[in-house]
C-alpha positions as CSV (number, residue, x, y, z in Angstrom):
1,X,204.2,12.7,92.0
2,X,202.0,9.8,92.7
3,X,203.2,6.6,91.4
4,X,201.7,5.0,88.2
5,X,200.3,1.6,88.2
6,X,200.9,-0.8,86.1
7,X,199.1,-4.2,85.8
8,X,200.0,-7.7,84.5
9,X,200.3,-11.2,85.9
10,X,202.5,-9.0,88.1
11,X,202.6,-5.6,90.0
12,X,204.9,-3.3,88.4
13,X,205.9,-0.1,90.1
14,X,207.7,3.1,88.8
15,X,207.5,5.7,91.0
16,X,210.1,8.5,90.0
17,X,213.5,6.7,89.9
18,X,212.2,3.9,91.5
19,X,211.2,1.0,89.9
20,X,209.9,-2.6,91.5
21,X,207.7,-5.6,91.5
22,X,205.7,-7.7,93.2
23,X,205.9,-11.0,92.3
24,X,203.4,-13.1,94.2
25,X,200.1,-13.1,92.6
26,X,198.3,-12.4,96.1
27,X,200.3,-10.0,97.3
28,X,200.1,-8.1,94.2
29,X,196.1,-7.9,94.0
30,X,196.0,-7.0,97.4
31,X,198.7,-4.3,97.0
32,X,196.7,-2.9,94.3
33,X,193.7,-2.3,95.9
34,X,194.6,-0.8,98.8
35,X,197.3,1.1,96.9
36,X,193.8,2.8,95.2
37,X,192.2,3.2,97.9
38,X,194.7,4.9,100.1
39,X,195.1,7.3,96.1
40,X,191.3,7.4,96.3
41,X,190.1,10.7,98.2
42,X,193.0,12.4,99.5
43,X,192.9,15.3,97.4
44,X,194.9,18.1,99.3
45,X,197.0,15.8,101.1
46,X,200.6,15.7,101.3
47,X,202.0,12.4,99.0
48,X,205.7,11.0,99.9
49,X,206.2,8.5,96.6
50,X,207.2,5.1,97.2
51,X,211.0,4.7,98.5
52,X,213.0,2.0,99.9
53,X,213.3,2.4,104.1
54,X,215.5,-0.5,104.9
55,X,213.1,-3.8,104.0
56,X,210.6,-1.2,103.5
57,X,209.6,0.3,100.1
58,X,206.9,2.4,101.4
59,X,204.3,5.3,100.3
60,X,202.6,7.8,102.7
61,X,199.7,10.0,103.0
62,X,198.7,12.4,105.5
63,X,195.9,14.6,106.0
64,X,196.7,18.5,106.2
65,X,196.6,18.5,109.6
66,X,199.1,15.8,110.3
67,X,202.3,17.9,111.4
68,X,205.3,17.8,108.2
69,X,207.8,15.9,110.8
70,X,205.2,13.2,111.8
71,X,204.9,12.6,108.2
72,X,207.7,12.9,106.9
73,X,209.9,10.3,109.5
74,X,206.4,8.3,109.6
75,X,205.5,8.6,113.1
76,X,202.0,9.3,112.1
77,X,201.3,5.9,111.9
78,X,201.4,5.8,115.8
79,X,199.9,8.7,115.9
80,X,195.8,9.1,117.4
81,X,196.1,13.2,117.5
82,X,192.6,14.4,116.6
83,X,191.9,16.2,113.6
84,X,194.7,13.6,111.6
85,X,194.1,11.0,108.8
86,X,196.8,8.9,107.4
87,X,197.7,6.0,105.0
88,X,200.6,4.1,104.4
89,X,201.2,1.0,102.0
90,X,205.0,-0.6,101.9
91,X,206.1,-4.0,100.4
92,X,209.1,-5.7,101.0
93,X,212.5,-6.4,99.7
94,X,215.4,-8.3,100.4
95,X,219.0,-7.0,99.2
96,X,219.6,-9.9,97.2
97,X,216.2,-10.2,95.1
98,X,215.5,-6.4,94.6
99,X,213.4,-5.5,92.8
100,X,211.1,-8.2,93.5
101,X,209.4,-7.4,96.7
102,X,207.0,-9.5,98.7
103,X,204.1,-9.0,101.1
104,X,202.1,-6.0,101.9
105,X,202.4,-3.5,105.1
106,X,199.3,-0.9,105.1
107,X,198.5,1.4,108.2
108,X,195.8,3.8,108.1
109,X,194.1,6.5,110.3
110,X,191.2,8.4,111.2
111,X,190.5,10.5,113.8
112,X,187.6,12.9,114.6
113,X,188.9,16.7,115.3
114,X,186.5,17.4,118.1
115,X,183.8,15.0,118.3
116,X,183.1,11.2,117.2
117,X,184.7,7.7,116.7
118,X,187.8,7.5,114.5
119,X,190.0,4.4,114.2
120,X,193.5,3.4,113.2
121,X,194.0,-0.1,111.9
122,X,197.4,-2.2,110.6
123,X,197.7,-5.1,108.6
124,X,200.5,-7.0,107.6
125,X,200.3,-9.9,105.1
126,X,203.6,-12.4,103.8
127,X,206.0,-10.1,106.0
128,X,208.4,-13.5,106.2
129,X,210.9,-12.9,108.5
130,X,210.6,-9.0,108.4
131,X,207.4,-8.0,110.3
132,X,205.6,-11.5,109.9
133,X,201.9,-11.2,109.4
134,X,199.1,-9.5,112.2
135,X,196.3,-7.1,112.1
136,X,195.5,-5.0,114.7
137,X,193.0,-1.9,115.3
138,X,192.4,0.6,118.1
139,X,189.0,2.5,118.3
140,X,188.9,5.7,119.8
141,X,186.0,8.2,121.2
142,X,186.7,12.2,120.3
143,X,184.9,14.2,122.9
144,X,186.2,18.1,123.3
145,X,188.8,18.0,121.0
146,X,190.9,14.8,123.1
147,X,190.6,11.0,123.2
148,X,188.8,10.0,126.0
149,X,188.2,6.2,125.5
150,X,190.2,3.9,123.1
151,X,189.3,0.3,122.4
152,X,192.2,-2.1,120.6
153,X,191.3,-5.5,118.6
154,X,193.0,-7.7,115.9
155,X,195.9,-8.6,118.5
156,X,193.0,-9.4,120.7
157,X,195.3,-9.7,123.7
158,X,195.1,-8.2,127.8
159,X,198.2,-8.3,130.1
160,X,196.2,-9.0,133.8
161,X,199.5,-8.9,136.3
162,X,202.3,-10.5,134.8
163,X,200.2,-12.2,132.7
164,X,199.8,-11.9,128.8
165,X,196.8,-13.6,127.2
166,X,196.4,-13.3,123.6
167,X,194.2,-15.3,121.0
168,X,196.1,-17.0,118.4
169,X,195.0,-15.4,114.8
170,X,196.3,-18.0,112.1
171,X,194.7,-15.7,109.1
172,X,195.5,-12.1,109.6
173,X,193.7,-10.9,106.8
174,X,190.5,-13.1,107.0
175,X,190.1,-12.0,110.8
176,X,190.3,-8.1,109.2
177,X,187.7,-8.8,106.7
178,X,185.8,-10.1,109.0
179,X,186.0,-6.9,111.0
180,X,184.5,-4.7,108.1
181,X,182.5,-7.2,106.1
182,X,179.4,-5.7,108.0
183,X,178.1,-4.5,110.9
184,X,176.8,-8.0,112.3
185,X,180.1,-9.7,111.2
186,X,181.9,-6.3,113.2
187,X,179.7,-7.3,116.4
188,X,180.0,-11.1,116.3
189,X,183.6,-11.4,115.8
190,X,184.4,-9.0,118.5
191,X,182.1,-10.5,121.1
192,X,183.5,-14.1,120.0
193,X,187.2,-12.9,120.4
194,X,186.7,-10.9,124.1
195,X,184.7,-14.0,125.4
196,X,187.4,-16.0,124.6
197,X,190.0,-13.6,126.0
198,X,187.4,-13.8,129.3
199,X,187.7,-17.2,129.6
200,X,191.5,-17.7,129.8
201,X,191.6,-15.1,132.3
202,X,189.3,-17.0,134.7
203,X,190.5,-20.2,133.7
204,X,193.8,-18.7,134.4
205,X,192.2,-17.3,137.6
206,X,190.5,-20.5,138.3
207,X,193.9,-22.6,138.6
208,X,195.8,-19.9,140.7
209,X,198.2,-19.2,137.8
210,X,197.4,-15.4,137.8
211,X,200.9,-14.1,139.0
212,X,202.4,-10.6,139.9
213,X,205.7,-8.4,139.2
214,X,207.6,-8.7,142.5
215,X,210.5,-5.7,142.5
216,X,213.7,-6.0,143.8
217,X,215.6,-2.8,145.7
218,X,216.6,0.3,143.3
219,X,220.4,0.0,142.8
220,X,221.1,3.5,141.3
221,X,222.9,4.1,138.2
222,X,219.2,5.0,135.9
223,X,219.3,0.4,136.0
224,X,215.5,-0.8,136.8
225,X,215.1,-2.9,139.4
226,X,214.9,-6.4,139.3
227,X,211.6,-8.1,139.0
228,X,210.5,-11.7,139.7
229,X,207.3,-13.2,138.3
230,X,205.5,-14.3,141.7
231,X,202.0,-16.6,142.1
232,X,199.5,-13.2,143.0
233,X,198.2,-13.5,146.3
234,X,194.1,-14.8,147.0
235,X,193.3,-11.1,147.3
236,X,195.6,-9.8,144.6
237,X,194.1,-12.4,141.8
238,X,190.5,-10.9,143.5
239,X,191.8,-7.7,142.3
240,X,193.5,-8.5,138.8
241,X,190.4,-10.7,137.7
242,X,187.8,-7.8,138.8
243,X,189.5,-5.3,136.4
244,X,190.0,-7.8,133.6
245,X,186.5,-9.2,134.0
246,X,185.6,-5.2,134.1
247,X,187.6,-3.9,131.0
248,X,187.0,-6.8,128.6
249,X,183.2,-6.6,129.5
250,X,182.7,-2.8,128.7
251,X,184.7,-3.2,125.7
252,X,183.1,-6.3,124.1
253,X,180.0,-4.7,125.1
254,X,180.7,-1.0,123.5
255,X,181.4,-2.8,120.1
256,X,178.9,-5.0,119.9
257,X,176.4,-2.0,121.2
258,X,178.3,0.9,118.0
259,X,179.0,-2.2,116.0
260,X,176.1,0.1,113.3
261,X,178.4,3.0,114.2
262,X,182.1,1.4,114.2
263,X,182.0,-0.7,111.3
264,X,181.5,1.9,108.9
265,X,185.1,3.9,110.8
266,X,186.7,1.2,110.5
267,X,185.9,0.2,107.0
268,X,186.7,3.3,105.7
269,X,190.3,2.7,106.8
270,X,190.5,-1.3,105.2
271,X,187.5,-1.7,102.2
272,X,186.2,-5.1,102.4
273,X,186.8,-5.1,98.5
274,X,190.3,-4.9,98.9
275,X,190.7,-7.7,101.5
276,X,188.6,-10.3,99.8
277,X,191.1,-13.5,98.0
């Protein structure tokens, strides 16, 4: 049984024995709408109602094909297996003020069966100390049934050596719509946020602070090695910044080039409707 919706200057919930509300004004009109859209052409698919996970108090979604323990223990969400589609939309709750929940936590997923682009995509809004707030997205190429290429954004991040460079994001949700507004907005943002991530590196590169893993001996006993953060070498920077320079490039350039093609997949998943204050 799906849940029923009702509306007010509040989000009130009854789903079965379960019954909750979110309080916040935002949250709530963006809980709504994606709550409808993940409802919204799914016929066939397998609905678990709303229950409380922990923080969570989450609803699922899955596509015939996903397999029953993937959606059932909601490992589907991490899932890229072709031929699978997905949604799931949580709030949150703390012990103490249930059943007023905050936030929203939506995952979605598409992808092809044999042939074509498909996309998963995460968003996380007023998570608090829970799961904070991010949005991230991965798009993948289908070709003979497997995933042959896949291309992540939102995070907007690369790990060259030891090295983590990621763009800080302060609005989550503004940097998704942004993503599905349109196709040029789809283009634009991802060429702005991988020039950016291109121009750490070799800044990085620039000042010698590209760095390496150095390992330590195996001691036995299944314990890693240790591993100390070392300044890379002239030719090992060489190397690191070559294959940075070389991903970022062909991925920038692969979105901006589908960006007609991509936005649609990806907009599918998050509907600019829903994402708009």
């Amino acid at each position: 049984m799906l849940p029923a919706l009702l509306l007010a200057s509040v989000t009130a919930v009854h789903a079965g024995d379960l019954d909750f509300t979110l309080a916040d004004k935002a949250d709530s009109r963006l809980f709504t709408d994606l709550l409808d859209h993940a409802r919204t052409g799914v016929g066939g698919w397998k609905a678990l109602p709303f229950r409380r996970l922990g923080n969570f108090v989450e609803a699922r979604w899955c596509s015939p094909a996903v397999r029953p323990p993937a959606c059932d223990g909601g490992a589907v969400v991490n899932d890229r297996e072709p031929g699978t589609a997905w949604r799931q939309l949580a709030t949150l709750a703390y012990d103490a003020q249930w059943p007023r929940t905050f936030g929203v936590v939506y995952n979605a997923g598409e992808v092809p069966l044999e042939e074509g682009w498909g996309a998963t995509a995460w968003l996380g809004v007023n998570g608090k100390s829970v799961v904070g707030d991010g949005f991230g997205f991965a798009i993948m190429r289908v070709e003979g049934g497997r995933v042959r290429r896949a291309i992540s954004g939102g995070g907007w991040a690369i790990d060259v050596g030891a090295r983590h460079f990621a763009l800080s994001v302060p609005d989550p949700r503004a940097e998704a719509l942004a993503m599905v507004q349109s196709p040029e907005n789809f283009g634009a943002t991802a060429s702005m946020r991988f020039n950016a991530l291109l121009a750490q590196v070799r800044v990085a590169n620039a000042e010698a602070k590209l760095t390496v893993w150095q390992e330590g001996p195996y001691k036995g006993g299944g314990i890693p090695p240790e591993r100390l953060e070392v300044a890379a070498t002239t030719v090992e920077a060489a190397a690191l910044l070559a294959a940075a320079v070389a991903q970022l490039t062909e991925d920038r350039d692969t979105l901006v080039a589908e960006a007609a093609v991509l936005h649609p997949v990806l907009a599918r998943l998050l509907p600019p409707r829903a994402l708009a204050k």
